[in-house]
C-alpha positions as CSV (number, residue, x, y, z in Angstrom):
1,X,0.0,0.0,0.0
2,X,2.3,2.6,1.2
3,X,5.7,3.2,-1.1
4,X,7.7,4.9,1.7
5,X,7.4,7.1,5.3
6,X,9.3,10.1,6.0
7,X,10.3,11.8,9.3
8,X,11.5,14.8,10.1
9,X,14.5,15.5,12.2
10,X,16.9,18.5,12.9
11,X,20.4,16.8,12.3
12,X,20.3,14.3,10.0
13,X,23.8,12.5,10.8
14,X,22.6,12.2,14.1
15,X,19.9,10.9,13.5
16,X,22.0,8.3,11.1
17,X,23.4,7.1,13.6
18,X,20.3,6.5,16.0
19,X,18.8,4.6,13.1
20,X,21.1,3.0,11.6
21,X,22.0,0.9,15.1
22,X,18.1,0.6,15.7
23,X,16.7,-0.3,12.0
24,X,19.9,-2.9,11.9
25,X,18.6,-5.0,14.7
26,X,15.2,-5.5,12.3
27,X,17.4,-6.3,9.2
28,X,16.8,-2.7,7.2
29,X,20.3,-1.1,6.1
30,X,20.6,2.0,4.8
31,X,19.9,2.2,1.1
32,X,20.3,6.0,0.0
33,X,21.6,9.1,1.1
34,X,20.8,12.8,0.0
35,X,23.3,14.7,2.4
36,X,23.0,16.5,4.1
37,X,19.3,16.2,3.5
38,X,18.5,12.9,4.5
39,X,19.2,8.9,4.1
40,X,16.5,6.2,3.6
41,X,16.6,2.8,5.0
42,X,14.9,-0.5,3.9
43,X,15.9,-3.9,2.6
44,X,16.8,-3.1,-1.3
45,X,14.4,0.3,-1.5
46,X,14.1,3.5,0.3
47,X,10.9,3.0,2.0
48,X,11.7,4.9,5.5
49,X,13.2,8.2,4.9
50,X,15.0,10.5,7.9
51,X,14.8,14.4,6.2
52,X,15.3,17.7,7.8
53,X,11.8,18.9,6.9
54,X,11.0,20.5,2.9
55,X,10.7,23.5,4.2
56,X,13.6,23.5,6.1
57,X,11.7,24.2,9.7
58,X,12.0,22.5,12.6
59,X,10.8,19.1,12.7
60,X,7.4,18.0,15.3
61,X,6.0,14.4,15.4
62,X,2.4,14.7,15.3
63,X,0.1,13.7,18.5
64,X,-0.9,9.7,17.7
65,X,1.4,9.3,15.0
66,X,3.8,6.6,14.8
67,X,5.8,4.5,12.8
68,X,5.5,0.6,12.8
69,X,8.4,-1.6,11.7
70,X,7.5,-5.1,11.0
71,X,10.1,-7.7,13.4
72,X,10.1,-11.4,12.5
73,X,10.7,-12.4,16.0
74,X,10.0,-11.4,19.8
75,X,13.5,-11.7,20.0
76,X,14.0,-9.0,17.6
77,X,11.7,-6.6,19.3
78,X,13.6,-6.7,22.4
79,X,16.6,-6.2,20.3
80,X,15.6,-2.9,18.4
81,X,14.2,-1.3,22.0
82,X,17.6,-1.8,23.7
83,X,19.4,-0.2,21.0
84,X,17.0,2.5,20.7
85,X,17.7,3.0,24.4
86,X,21.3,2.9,23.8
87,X,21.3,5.3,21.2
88,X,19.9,8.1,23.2
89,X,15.9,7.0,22.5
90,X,13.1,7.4,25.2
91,X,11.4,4.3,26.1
92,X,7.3,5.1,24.9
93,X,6.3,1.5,26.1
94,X,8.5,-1.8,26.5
95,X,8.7,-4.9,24.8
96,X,6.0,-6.8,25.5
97,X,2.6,-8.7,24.6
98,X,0.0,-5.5,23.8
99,X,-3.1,-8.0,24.0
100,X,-5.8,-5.0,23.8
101,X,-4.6,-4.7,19.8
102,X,-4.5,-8.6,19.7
103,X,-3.8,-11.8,21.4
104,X,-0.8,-12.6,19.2
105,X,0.5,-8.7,19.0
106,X,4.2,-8.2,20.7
107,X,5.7,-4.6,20.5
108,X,8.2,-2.6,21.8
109,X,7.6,1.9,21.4
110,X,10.1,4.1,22.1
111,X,10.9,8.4,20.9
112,X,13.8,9.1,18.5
113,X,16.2,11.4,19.4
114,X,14.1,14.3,17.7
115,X,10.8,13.1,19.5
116,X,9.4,10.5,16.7
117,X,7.5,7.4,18.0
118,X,8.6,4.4,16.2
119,X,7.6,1.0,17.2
120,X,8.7,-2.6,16.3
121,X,6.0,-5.4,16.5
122,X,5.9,-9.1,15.7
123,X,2.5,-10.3,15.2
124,X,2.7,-13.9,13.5
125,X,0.0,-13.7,10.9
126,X,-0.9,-17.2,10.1
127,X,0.9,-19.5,7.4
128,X,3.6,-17.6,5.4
129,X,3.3,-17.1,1.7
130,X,6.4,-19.2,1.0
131,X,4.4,-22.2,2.6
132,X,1.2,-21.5,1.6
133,X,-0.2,-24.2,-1.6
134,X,-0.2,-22.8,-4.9
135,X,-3.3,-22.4,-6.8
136,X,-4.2,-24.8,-8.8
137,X,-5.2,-21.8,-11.9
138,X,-2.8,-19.3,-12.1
139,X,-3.5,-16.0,-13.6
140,X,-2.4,-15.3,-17.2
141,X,0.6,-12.9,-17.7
142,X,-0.6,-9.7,-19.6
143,X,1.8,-10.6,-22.2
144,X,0.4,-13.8,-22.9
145,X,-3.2,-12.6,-22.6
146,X,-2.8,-10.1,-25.3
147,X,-1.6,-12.5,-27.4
148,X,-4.2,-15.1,-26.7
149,X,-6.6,-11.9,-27.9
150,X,-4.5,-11.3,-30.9
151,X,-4.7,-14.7,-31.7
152,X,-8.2,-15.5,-31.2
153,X,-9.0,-12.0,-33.0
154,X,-6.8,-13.6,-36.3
155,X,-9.2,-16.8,-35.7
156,X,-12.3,-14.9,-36.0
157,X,-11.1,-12.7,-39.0
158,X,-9.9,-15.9,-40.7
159,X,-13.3,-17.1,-40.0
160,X,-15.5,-14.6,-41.6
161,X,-13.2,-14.4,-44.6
162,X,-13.8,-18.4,-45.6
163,X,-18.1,-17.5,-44.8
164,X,-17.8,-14.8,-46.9
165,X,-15.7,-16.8,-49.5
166,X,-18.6,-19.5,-49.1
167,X,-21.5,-17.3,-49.4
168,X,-19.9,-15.8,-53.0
169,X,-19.7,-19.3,-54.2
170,X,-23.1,-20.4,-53.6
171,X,-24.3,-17.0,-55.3
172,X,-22.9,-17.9,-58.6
């Protein structure tokens, strides 16, 4: 759904550090830098960007906003609060299970060094796609769909041209 986040912070080599010891412990590196703009972390696109603000004022996180990173393991949760904490973050809520979202949700919250909540939570969501059975149909590729059109279209053509043939014959 989303293509990337941005937050805004005042220093942005500060910052770097914070999340590149914090976003680590999740498995995001950074993936782009725009100094002394900003950087952007994910796995192989920028999908959380760290900015001083576009208009170059100073940066606020907004009252109930957050940022959620996905964590594949409790272990993991734990992992990205203590290094938040280590880096200079506030702790907004420790690792634990957070039962009034849902039974299975585990998160950690905690305030970046410019005042940002971020969170990491592991929620197991059922069997993973890689383990899932496959369909039995599988959906045509567009490519091949247009030419099963193009195809069927020449059919057709080819069709009315030996009626039309056939009708001229039987009027002479």
């Amino acid at each position: 759904m989303l293509h990337h986040v941005s937050i805004g912070v005042t220093d942005v080599a500060r910052a770097a550090q914070f999340y590149d010891a914090v976003l680590s412990t999740l498995g995001f590196r950074r993936v782009m830098e725009v100094m002394p703009y900003g950087i952007a972390y994910g796995i192989r696109m920028p999908q959380f960007w760290v900015q001083v603000p576009h208009d170059q004022g100073a940066p606020s996180g907004g009252n109930g906003t957050h940022i959620a990173f996905n964590a594949n393991t409790k272990a993991a949760v734990h992992a990205f609060h203590a290094a938040a904490l280590a880096a200079g973050g506030r702790n907004e809520g420790a690792p634990g299970p957070r039962p009034e979202y849902t039974a299975k949700y585990y998160g950690a919250f905690v305030r970046d060094l410019d005042g940002n909540k971020i969170e990491a939570v592991f929620l197991p969501m059922g069997t993973p796609a890689a383990a899932a059975p496959k369909a039995k149909a599988r959906r045509a590729k567009p490519a091949k769909r247009a030419a099963a059109r193009k195809s069927a279209a020449k059919r057709s053509a080819r069709s009315k041209a030996k009626k039309r043939v056939r009708k001229g014959a039987r009027r002479r």
